[in-house]
PAMARFI-142502 format. One record per residue (C-alpha): residue number from 1; residue in one letter; x, y, z. Coordinates in Angstrom, 1 decimal. Each point is the difference from the previous one (the first is absolute). Layout:
<fipas>
<fipa><num>NUM</num><residu>A</residu><east>X</east><north>Y</north><up>Z</up></fipa>
...
</fipas>
This chain:
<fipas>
<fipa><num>1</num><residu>X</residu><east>-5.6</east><north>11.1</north><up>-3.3</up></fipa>
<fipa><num>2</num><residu>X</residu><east>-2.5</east><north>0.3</north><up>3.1</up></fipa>
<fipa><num>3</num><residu>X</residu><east>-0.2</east><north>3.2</north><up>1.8</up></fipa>
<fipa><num>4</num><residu>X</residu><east>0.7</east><north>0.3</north><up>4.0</up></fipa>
<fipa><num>5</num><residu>X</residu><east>-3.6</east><north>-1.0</north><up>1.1</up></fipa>
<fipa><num>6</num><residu>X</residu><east>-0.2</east><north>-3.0</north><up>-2.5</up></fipa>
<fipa><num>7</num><residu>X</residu><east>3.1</east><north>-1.3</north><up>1.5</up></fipa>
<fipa><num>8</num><residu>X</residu><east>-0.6</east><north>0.4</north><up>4.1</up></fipa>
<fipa><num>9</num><residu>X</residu><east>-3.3</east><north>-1.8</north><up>-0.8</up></fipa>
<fipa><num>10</num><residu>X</residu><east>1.7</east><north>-2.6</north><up>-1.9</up></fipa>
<fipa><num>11</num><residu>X</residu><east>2.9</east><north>-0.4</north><up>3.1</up></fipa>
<fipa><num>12</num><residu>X</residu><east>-3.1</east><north>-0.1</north><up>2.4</up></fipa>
<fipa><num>13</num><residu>X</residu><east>-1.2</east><north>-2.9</north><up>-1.6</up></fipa>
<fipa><num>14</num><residu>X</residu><east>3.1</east><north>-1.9</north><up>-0.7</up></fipa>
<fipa><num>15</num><residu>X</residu><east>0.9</east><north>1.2</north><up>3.6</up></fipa>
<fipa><num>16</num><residu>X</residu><east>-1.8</east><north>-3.3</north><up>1.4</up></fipa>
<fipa><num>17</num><residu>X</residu><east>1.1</east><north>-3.1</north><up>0.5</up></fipa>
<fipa><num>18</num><residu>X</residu><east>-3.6</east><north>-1.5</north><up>-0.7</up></fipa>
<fipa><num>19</num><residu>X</residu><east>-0.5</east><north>1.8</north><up>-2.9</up></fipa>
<fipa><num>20</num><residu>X</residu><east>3.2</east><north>-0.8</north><up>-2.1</up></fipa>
<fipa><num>21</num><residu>X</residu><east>-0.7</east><north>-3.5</north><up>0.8</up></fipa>
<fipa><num>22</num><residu>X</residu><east>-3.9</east><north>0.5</north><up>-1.3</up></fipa>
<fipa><num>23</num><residu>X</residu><east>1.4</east><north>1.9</north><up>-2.5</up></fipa>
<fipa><num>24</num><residu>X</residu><east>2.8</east><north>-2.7</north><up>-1.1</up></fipa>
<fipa><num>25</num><residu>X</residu><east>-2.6</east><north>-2.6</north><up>-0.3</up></fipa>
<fipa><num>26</num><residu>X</residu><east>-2.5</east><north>1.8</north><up>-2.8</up></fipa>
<fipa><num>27</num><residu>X</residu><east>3.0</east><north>0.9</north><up>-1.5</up></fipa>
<fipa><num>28</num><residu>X</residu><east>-0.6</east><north>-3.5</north><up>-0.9</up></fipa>
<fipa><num>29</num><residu>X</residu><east>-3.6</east><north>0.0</north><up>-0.6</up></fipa>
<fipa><num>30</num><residu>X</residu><east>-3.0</east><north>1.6</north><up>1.4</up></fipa>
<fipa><num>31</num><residu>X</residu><east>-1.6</east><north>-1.6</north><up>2.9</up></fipa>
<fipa><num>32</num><residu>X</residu><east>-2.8</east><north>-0.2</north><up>2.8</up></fipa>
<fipa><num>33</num><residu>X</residu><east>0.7</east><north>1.3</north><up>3.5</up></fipa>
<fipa><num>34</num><residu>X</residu><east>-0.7</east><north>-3.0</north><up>1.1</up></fipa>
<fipa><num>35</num><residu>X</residu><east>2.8</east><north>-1.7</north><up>-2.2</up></fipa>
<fipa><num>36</num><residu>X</residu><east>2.1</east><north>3.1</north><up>0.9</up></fipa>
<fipa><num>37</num><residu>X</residu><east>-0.6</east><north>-0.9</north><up>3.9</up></fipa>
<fipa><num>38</num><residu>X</residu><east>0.6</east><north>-4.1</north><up>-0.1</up></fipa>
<fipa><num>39</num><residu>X</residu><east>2.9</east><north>0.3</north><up>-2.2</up></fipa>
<fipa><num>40</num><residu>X</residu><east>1.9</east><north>3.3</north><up>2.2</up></fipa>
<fipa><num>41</num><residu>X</residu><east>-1.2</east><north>-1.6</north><up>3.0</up></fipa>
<fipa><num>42</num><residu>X</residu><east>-1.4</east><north>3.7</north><up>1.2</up></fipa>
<fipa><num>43</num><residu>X</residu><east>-3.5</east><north>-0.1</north><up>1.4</up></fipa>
<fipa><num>44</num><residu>X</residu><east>-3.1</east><north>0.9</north><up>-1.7</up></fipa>
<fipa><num>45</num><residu>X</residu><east>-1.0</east><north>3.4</north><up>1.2</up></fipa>
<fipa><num>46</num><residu>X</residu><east>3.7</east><north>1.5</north><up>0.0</up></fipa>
<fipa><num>47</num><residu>X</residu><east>-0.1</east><north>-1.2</north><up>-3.5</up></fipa>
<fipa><num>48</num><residu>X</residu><east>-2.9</east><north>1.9</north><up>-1.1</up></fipa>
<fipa><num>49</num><residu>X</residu><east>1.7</east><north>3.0</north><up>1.6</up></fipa>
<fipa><num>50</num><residu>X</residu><east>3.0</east><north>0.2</north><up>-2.1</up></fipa>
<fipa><num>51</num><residu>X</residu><east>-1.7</east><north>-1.0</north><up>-3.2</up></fipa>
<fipa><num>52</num><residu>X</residu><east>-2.7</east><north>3.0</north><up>0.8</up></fipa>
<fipa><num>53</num><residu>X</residu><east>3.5</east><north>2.6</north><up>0.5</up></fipa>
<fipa><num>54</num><residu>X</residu><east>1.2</east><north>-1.5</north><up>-3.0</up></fipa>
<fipa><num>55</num><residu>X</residu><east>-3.0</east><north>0.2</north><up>-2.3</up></fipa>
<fipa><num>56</num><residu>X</residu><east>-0.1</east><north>4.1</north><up>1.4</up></fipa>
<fipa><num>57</num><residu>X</residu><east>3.6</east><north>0.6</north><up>-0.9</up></fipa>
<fipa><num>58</num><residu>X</residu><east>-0.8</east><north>-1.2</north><up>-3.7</up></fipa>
<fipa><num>59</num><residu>X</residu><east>2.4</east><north>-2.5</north><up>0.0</up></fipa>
<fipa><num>60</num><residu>X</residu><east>-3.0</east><north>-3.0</north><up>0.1</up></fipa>
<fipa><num>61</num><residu>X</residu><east>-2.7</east><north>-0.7</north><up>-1.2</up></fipa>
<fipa><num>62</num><residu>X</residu><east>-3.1</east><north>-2.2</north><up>-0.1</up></fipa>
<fipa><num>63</num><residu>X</residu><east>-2.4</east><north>-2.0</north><up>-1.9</up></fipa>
<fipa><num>64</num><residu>X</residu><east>-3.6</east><north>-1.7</north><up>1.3</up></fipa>
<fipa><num>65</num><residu>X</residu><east>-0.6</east><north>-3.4</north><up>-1.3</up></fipa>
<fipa><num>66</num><residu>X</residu><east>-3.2</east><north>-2.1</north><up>1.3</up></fipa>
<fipa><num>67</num><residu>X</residu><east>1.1</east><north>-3.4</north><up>1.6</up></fipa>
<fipa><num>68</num><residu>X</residu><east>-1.7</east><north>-3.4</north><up>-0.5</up></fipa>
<fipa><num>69</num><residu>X</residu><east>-0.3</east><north>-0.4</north><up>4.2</up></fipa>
<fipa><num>70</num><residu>X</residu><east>-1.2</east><north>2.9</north><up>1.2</up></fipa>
<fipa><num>71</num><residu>X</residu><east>-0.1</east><north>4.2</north><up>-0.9</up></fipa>
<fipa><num>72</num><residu>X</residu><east>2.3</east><north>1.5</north><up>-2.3</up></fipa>
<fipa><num>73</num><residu>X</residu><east>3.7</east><north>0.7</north><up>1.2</up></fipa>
<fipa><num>74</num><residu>X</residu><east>2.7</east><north>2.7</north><up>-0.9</up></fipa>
<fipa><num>75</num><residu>X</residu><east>3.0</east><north>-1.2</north><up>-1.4</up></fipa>
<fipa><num>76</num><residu>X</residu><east>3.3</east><north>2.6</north><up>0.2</up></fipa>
<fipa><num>77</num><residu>X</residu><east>2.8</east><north>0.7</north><up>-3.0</up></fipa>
<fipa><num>78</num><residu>X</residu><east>2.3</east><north>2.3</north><up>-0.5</up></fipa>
<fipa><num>79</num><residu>X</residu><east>-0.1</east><north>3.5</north><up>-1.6</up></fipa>
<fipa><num>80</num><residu>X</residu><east>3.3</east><north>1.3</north><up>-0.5</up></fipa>
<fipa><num>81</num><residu>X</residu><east>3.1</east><north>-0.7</north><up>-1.5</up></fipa>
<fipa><num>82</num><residu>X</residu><east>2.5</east><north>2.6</north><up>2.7</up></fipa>
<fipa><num>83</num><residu>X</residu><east>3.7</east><north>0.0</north><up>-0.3</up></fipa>
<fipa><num>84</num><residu>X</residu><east>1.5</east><north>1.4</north><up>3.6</up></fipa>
<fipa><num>85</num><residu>X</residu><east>3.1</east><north>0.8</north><up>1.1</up></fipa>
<fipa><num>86</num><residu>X</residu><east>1.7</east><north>1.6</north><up>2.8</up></fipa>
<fipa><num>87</num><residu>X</residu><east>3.5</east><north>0.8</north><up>0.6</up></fipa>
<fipa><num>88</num><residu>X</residu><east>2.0</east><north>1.8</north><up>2.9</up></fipa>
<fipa><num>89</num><residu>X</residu><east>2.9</east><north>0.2</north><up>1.6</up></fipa>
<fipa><num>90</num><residu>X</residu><east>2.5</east><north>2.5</north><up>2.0</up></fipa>
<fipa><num>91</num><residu>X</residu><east>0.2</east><north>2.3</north><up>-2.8</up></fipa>
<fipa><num>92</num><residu>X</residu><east>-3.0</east><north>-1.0</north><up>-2.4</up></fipa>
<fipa><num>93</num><residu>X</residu><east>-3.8</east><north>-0.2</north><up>-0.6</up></fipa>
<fipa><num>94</num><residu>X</residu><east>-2.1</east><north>-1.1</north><up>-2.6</up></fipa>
<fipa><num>95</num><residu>X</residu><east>-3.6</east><north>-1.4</north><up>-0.5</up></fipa>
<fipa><num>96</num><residu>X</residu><east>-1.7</east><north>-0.8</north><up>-3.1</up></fipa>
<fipa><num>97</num><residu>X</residu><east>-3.3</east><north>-2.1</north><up>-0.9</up></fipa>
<fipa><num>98</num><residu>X</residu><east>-0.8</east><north>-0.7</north><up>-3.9</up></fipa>
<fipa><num>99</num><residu>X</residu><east>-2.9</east><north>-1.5</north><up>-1.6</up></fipa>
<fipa><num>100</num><residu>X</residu><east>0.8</east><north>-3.0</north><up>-2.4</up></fipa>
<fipa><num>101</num><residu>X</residu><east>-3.5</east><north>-0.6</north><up>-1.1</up></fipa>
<fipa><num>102</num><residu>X</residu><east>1.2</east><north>1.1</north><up>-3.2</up></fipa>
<fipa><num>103</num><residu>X</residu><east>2.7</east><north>0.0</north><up>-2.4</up></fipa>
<fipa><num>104</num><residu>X</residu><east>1.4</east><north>2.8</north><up>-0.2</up></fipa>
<fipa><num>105</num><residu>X</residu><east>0.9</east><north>1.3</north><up>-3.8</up></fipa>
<fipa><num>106</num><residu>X</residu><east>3.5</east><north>-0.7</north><up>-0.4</up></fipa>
<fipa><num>107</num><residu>X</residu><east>1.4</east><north>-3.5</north><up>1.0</up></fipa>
<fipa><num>108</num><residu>X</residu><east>3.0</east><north>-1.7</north><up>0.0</up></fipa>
<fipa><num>109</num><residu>X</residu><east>0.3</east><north>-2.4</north><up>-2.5</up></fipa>
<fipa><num>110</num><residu>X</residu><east>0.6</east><north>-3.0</north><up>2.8</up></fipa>
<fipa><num>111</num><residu>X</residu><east>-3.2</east><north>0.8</north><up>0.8</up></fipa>
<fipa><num>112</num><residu>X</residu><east>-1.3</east><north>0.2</north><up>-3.5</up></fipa>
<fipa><num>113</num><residu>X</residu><east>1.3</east><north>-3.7</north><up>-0.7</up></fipa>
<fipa><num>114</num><residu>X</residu><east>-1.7</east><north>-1.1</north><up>3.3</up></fipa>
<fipa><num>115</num><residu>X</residu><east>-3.3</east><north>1.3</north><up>-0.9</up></fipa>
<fipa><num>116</num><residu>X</residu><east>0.4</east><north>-1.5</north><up>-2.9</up></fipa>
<fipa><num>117</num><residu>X</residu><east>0.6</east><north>-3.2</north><up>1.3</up></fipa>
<fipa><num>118</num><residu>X</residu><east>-2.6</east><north>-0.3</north><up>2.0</up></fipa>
<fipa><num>119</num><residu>X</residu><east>-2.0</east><north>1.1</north><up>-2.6</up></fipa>
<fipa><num>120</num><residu>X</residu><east>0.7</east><north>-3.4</north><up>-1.9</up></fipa>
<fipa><num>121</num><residu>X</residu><east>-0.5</east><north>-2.1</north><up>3.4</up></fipa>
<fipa><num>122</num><residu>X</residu><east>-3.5</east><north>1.6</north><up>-0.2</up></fipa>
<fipa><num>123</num><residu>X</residu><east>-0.9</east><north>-1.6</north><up>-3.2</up></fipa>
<fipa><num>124</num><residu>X</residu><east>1.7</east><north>-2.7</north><up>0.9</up></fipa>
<fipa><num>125</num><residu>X</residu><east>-1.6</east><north>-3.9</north><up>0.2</up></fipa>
<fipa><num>126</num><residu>X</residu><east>3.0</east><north>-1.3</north><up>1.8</up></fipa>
<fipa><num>127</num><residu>X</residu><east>0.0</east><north>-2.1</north><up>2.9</up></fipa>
<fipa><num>128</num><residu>X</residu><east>3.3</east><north>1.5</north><up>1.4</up></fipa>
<fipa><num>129</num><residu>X</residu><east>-1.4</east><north>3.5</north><up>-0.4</up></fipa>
<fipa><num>130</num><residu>X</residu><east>0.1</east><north>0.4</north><up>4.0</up></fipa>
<fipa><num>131</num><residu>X</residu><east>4.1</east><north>-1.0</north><up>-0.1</up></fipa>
<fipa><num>132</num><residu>X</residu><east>0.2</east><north>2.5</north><up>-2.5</up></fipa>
<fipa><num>133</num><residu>X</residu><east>-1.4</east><north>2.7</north><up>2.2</up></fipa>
<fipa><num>134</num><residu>X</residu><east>1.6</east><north>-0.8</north><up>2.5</up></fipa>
<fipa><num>135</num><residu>X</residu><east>3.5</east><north>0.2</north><up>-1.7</up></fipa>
<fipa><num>136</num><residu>X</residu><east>-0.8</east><north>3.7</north><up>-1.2</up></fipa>
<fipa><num>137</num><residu>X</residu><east>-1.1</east><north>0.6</north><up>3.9</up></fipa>
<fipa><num>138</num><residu>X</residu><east>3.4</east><north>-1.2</north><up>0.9</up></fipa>
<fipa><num>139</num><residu>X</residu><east>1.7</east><north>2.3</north><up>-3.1</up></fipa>
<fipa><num>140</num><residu>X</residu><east>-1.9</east><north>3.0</north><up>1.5</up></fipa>
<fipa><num>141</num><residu>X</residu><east>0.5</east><north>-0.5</north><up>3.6</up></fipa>
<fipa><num>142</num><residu>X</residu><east>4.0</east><north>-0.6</north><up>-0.7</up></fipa>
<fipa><num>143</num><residu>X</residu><east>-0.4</east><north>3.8</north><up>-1.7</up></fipa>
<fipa><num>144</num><residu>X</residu><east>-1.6</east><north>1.6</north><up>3.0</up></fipa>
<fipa><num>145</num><residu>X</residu><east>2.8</east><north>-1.3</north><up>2.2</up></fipa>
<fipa><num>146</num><residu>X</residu><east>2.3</east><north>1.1</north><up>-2.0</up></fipa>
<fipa><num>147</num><residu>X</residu><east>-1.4</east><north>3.5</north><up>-0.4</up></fipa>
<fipa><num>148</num><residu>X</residu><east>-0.4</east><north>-0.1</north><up>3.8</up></fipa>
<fipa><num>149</num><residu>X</residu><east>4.0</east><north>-0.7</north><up>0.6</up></fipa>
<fipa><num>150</num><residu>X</residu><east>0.6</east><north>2.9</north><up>-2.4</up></fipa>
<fipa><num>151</num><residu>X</residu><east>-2.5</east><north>2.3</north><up>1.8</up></fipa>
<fipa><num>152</num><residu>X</residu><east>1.8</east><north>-1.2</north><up>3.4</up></fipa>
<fipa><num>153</num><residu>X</residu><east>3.2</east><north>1.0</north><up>-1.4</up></fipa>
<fipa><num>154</num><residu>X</residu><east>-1.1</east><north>3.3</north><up>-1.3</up></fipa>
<fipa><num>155</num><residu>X</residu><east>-2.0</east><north>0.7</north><up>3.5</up></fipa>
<fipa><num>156</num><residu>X</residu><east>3.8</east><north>-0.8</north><up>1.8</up></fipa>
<fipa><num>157</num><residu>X</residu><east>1.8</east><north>2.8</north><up>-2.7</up></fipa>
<fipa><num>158</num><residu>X</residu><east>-2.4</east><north>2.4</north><up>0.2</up></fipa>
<fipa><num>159</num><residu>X</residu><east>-0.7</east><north>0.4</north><up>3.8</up></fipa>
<fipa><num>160</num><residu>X</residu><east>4.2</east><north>-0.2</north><up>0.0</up></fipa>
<fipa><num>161</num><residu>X</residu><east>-0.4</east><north>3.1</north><up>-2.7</up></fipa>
<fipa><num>162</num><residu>X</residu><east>-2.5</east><north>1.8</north><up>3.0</up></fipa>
<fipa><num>163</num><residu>X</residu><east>2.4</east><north>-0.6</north><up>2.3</up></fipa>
<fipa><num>164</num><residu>X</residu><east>2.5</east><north>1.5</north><up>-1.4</up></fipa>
<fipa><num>165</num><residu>X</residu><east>-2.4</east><north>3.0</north><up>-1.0</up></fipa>
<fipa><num>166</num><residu>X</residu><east>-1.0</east><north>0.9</north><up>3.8</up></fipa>
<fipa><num>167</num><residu>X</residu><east>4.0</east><north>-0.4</north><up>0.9</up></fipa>
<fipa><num>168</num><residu>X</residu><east>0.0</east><north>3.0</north><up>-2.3</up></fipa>
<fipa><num>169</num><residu>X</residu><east>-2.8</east><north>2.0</north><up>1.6</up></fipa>
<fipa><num>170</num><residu>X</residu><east>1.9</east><north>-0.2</north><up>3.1</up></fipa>
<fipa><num>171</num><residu>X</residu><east>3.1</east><north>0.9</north><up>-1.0</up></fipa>
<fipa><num>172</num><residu>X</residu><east>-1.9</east><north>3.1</north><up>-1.5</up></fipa>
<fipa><num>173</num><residu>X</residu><east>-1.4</east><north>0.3</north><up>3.0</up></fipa>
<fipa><num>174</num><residu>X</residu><east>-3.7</east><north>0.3</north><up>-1.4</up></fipa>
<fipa><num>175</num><residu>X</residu><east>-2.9</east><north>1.2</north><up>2.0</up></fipa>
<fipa><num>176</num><residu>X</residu><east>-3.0</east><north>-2.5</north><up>1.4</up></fipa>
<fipa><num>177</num><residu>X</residu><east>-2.2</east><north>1.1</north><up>-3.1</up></fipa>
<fipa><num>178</num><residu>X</residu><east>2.7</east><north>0.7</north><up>-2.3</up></fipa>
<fipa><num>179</num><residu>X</residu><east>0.9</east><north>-4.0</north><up>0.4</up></fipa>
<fipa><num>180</num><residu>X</residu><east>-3.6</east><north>-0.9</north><up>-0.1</up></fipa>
<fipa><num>181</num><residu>X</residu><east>-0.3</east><north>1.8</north><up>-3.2</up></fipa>
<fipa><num>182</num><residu>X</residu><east>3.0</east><north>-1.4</north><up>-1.5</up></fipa>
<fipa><num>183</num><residu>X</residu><east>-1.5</east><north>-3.5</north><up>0.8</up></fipa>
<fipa><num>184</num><residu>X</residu><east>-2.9</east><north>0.7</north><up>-2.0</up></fipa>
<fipa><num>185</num><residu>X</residu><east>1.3</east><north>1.2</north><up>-2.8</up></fipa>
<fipa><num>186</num><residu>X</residu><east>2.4</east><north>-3.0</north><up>0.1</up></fipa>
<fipa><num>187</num><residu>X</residu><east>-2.8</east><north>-2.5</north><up>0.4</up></fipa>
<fipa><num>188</num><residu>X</residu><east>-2.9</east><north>1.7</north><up>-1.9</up></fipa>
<fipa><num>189</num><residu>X</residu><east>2.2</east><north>2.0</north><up>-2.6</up></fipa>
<fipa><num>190</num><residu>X</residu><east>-2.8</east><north>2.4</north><up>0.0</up></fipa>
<fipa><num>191</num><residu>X</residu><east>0.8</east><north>3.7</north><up>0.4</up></fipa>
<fipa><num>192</num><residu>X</residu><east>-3.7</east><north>0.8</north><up>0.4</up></fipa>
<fipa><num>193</num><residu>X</residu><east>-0.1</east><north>2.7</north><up>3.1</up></fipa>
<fipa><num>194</num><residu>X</residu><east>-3.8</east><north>-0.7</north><up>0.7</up></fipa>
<fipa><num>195</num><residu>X</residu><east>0.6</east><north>-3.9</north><up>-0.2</up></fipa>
<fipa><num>196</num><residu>X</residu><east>3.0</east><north>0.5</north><up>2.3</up></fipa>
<fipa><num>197</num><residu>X</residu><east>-1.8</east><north>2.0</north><up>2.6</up></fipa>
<fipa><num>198</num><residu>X</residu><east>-3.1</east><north>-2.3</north><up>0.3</up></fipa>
<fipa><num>199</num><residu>X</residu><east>2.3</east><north>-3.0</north><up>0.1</up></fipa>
<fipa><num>200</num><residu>X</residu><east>2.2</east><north>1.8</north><up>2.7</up></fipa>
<fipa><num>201</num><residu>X</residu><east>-2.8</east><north>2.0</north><up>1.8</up></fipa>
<fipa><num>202</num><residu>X</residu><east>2.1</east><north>3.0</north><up>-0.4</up></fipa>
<fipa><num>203</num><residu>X</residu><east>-1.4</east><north>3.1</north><up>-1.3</up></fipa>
<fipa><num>204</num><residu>X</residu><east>1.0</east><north>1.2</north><up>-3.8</up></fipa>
<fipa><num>205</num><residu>X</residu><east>1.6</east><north>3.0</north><up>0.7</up></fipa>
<fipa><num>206</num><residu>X</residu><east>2.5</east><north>-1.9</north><up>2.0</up></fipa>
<fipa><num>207</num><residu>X</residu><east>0.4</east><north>-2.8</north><up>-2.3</up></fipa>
<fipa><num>208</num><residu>X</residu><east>0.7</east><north>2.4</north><up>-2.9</up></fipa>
<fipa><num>209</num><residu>X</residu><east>2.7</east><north>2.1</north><up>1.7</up></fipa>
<fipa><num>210</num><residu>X</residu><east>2.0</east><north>-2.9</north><up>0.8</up></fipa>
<fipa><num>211</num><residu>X</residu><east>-0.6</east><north>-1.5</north><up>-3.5</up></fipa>
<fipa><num>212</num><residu>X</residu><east>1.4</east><north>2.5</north><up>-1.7</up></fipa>
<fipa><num>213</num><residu>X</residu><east>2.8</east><north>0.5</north><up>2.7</up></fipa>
<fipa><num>214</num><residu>X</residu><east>0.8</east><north>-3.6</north><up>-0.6</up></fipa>
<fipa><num>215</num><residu>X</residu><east>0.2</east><north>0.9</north><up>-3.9</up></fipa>
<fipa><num>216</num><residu>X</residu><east>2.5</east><north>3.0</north><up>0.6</up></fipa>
<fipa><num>217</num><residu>X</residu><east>2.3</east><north>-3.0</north><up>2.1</up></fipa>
<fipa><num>218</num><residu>X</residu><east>-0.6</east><north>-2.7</north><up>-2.8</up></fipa>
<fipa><num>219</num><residu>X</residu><east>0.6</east><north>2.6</north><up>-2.7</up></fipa>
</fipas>
């Protein structure tokens, strides 16, 4: 998981229309900024200026390579692998950004019999290796759809669930930082008083008192 900072500088970047596009295209493969500029159809100089916010963000990078007509020239690719994902709504907020660079250590085993698939297409001399990938692209992107419906549907229950739950603050007729306690520890779980203060910008003593008032209520 990426911390706060990580991702406001990864939702600056993606904040751009320009820069998801440049980004979309070395997605594909790296490229010039010249390539990036002709194929975008974004001039040349506005070009240089998001690839030079993207390269500070860490999200791009570049290599020099000599050319046959003239001085050497920088071409652009991509350095990270980021997962984002925003969600809110009347009675819910969440953000998250995760690297997949990486496996992590424990896999499904769908994803264990894709790997090792592809890992046979590899060594593979066939000619219809590229329909092959492509049918496994098609597998993987049907899964992510799927898992996307199911995340929609979960997102629908639980701000339903929140719903309900600040129906019950005001029928308990809970004070301003009462409630905004009892949203935190219903969204971060955490019953961390120095966590909840900085997060709130109320001061410990306060946050503490109510805690354990709130515990004497709950029982």
């Amino acid at each position: 998981m990426a911390d706060q900072k990580e991702i406001d500088l990864m939702l600056s970047v993606v904040g751009n229309q320009v820069r998801r596009k440049i980004i979309r295209r070395l997605s594909q493969e790296p490229s010039y900024p010249l390539e990036l500029s002709k194929e975008l159809g974004i001039g040349q100089q506005l070009t240089a200026a998001h690839l030079e916010i993207m390269e500070k963000s860490g999200v791009i990078g570049n290599q020099s390579e000599t050319s046959p007509h003239g001085p050497s020239r920088k071409r652009y690719f991509l350095k990270k692998s980021v997962y984002i994902s925003i969600e809110f709504g009347p009675h819910l907020y969440s953000e998250h950004a995760s690297s997949f660079e990486a496996l992590p250590q424990t896999i499904s085993e769908d994803a264990h019999l894709f790997i090792g698939r592809i890992g046979r297409l590899q060594e593979s001399t066939d000619d219809a290796k590229m329909t092959s990938f492509s049918d496994i692209l098609q597998e993987i992107d049907a899964k992510l759809n799927g898992f996307e419906q199911e995340k929609a549907v979960l997102l629908h229950i639980r701000n339903l669930a929140m719903k309900n739950a600040c129906e019950a603050m005001d029928v308990a007729d809970k004070t301003h930082d009462e409630r905004r306690i009892l949203h935190y520890l219903l969204d971060e779980r955490s019953e961390n008083v120095e966590e909840i203060a900085a997060s709130l910008n109320m001061r410990e003593p306060a946050v503490r008192s109510i805690l354990q008032s709130l515990k004497k209520e709950l029982g």
